[in-house]
N, C-alpha and C positions, 0 to 999 in steps of 0.2 A: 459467511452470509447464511444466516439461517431461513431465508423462506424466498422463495424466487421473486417475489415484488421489490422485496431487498437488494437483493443480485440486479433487477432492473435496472432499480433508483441510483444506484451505486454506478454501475455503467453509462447513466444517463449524467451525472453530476462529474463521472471523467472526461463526459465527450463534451463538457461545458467547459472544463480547463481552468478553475476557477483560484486566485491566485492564495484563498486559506485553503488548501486541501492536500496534504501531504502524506507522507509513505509510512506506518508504522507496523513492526512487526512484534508479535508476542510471542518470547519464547518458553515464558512459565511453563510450566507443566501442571497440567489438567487431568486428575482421574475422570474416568470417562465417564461413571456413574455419578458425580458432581456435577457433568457440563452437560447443558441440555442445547441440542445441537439435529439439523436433519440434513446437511449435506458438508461440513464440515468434519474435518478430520479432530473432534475432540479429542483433548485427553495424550494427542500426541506433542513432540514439538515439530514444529514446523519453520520454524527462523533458515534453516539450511536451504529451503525453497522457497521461499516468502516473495525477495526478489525478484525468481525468476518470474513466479506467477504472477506477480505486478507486470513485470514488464508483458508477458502475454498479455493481460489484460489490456492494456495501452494498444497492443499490436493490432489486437483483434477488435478493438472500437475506433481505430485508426485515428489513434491521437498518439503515434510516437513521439513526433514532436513537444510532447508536453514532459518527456520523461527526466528533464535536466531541473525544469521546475517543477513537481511532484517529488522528485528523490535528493534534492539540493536545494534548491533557489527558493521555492515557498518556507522553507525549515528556515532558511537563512532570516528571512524575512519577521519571521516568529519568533525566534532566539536571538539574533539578532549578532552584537559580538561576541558572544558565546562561540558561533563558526568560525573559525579562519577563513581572510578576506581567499588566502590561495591554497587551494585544496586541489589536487593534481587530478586530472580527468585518468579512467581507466578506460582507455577506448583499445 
């Protein structure tokens, strides 16, 4: 998120739980001089944390609850059968 109004509206549209809004992470690789960025870690990858810092975010706007559908059940919905119906929880 590059500008804190961003980070707000972002935060504000998880704590709505809204059933198109799902989890995506980029792992491309970004020279840092190409990505134009002010609180974002350009130019790195970041796929190995992505994750977790979702799931903080969920934590910290007190919408855990939404995390099976945000990381699973919206995608599902989107793709459709492309997901397998049984996909094994990692609890």
């Amino acid at each position: 998120m590059k500008e804190a109004e961003d980070n707000q509206a972002i935060r504000g549209l998880v704590r709505e739980k809204p059933r198109y809004l799902v989890f995506g992470a980029d792992d491309a690789i970004h020279l840092r001089r190409f990505k134009h960025c002010f609180r974002a870690m350009g130019g790195l990858n970041t796929y190995h944390c992505s994750t977790e810092l979702a799931l903080q975010l969920l934590d910290e706007e007190g919408v855990l609850d939404y995390a099976d559908d945000f990381f699973f059940g919206n995608v599902k919905r989107f793709h459709g059968n492309a997901i397998p119906q049984d996909l094994p929880y990692l609890t």
